[in-house]
N, C-alpha and C positions, 0 to 999 in steps of 0.2 A: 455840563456841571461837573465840577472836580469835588470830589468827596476826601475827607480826609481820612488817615489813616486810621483813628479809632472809628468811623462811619462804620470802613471797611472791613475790620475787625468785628464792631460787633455783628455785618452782614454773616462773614465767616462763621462765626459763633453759632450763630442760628443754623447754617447750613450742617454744622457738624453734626450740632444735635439729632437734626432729620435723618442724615448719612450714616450717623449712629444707629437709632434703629433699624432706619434700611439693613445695614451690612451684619446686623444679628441673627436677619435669617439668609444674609447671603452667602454662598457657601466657593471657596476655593474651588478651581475646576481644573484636570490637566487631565489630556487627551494623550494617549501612548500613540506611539507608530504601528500599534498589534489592534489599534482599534479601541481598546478598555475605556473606559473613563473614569476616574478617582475623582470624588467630591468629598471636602471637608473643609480643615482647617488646616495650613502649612504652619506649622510647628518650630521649622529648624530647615536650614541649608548648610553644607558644607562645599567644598570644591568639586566635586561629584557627584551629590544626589542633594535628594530633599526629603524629609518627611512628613506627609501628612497623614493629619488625624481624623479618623470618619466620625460622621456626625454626631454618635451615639458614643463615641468616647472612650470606646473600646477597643477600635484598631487602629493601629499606625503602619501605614503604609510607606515601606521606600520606595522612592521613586528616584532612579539614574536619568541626567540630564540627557546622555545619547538616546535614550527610549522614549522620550519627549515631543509632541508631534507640535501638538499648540497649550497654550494655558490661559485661564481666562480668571484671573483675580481680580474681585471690588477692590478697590483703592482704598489701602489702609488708614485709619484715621491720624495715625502717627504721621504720617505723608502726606494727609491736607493739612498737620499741625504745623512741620517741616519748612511749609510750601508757604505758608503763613509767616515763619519767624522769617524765611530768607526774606518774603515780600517788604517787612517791615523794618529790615535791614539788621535783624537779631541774627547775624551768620554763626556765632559760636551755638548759639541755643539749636537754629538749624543742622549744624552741621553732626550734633550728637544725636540728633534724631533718626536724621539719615543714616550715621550707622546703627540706630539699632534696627531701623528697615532696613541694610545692608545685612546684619547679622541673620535677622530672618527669613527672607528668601534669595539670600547670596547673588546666584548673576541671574535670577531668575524677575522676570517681568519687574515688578516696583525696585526691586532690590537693585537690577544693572540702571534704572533712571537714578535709584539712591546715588549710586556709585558717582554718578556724571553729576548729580547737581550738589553733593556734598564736596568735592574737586570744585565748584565754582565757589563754593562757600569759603574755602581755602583760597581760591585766588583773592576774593574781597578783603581776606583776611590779613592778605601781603604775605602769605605764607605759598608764593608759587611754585619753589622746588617738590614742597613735598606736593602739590598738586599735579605737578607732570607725574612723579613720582608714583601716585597713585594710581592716574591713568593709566601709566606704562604698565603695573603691575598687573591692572585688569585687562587689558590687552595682551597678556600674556600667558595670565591664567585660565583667560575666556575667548580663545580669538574665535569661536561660536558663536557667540553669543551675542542677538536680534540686534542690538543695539549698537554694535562693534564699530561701524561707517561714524556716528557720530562719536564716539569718544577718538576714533581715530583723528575726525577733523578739527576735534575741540584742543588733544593734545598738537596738530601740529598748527590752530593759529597758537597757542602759545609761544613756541617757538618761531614763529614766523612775530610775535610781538615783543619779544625777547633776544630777536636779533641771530636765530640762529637757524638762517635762513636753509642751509644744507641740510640739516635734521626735518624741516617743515618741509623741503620740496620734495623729498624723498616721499613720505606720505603724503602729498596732494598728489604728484605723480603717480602713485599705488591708489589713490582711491579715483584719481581721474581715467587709469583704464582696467578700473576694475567693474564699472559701471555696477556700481553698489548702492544703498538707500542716502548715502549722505547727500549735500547740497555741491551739483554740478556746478551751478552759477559761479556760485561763492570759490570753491577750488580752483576754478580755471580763472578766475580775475587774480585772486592770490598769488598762482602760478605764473600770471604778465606782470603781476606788482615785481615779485622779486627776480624774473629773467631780466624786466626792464632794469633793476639796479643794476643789476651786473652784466648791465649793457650786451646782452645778447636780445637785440631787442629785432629781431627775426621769429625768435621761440616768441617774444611777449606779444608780437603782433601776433600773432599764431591761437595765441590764449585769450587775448583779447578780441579776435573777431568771433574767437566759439562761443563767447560770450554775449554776443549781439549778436548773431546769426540764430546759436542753437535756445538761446536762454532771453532772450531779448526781453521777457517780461519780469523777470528778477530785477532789485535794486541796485545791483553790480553795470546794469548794462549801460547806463549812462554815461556812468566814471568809464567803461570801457571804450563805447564808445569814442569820446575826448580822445582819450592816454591812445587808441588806435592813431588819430591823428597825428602824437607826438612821434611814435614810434614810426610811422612815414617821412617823420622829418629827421630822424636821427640816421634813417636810411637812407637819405638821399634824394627821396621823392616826393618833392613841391607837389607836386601836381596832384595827385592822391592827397596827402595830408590837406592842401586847399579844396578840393573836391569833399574829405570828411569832415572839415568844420562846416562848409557851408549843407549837409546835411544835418549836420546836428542843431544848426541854428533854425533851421528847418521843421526836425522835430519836437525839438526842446529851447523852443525863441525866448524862452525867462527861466529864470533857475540858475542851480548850480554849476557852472562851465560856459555861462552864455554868455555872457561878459568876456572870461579867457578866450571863449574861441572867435569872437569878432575881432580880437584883439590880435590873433593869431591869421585871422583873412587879411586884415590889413594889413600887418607884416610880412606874411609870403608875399602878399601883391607889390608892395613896394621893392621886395627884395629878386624878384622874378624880372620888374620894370627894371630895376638896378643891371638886372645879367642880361637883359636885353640890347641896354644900352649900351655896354661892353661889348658887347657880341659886335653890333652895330658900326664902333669905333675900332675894334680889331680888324 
């Protein structure tokens, strides 16, 4: 059943209201490296620290991001409002949200997701420079910070969709042996998309079997799969590239590539019978 967007909206609605109360007696948590625990309300972030206010309204406590072990924030309301305007395609309304949960806990928990999903709001926007822009800045300000693996690989598909493929492989190759939180699959197919253009397709076969080997249940491993094929054939070797269609046809007998690749068995076979029969006549 497809629900329409006001459905959805007024479900939203209803959930704030309850997450509202909820989060009145919920209280901000951040755990030091010294063992402490601070409970309140996070007040303010800057590039450095944070403040929060304890419960009774009395103390503000600073708290320095190195001193920081873990932190455990309810989810602001402003950020399921956020989460709501991007859903419904309101990205300007979203994207002032986001910074004002940006302003308030800076690169800290809601604040660094602010950061990465108000940069997408910007791309919807057709305003992409200043979205790399952005990213780059917090990847610079915060290279700490929990979340750092995904704005890395979010700035380099940009780049990688915008055609500037040396700045993108630079960072997938940094987060592919950094073995960091970001998505392996995805980087290592990226990384045979753009060695295959540029025809070093040695590396791309390379990137694309770690893809089918080590990630094989991600949605990259199919395409990789295929494009391994290709890259058999750009090397020189029938024999592999028809040995990997006739697995993938194998595996994946309907679908995306299933069609290319029978297409692709019956052309090496033809073209193998072709060198044979030269051989033969030589």
């Amino acid at each position: 059943m497809k629900l329409s967007k006001n459905i959805l909206l007024s479900f939203f609605l209803i959930g704030a209201i309850i997450l509202k109360s909820t989060y009145a007696f919920a209280l901000d948590k951040v755990i030091l490296k010294s063992g402490k625990v601070i409970k309140g309300d996070i007040i303010g972030a800057d590039d450095k620290e944070a403040l929060i206010q304890s419960p009774d309204k009395k103390v503000i406590f600073t708290v320095l991001y190195k001193d920081i072990k873990e932190v455990n924030f309810p989810k602001p309301q402003l950020m399921l409002l956020a989460d709501n305007n991007y859903f419904l395609g309101s990205y300007e309304k979203a994207y002032k949200e986001y910074l004002e949960v940006m302003g308030k806990y800076g690169p800290l928990s809601w604040g660094a997701q602010a950061y990465l999903k108000a940069a997408n709001c910007l791309i919807e926007l057709g305003q992409v420079e200043k979205a790399v822009r952005m990213q780059e800045e917090f990847i610079k300000k915060y290279p700490s910070a929990g979340n750092i693996s995904d704005f890395k690989l979010n700035l380099a598909n940009l780049f990688f969709k915008d055609g500037k493929q040396d700045k993108a492989i630079k960072i997938y190759e940094e987060l592919a042996s950094s073995g960091g939180d970001a998505q392996p699959g995805e980087i290592n197919f990226k990384l045979g998309e753009i060695y295959f253009g540029e025809g070093s397709f040695e590396k791309s076969l390379i990137s694309y079997l770690r893809v089918i080997v080590l990630y094989h249940q991600v949605k990259w491993a199919r395409e990789a799969k295929f494009k391994s094929g290709l890259c058999y054939e750009k090397l020189g070797d029938d024999l592999r590239a028809l040995k990997t269609y006739r697995e993938f046809i194998k595996e994946f007998p309907q679908g995306e590539f299933s069609a290319e690749s029978k297409e692709k068995i019956n052309s090496l076979k033809k073209r193998r019978k072709g060198n044979a029969e030269k051989d033969k006549q030589g």
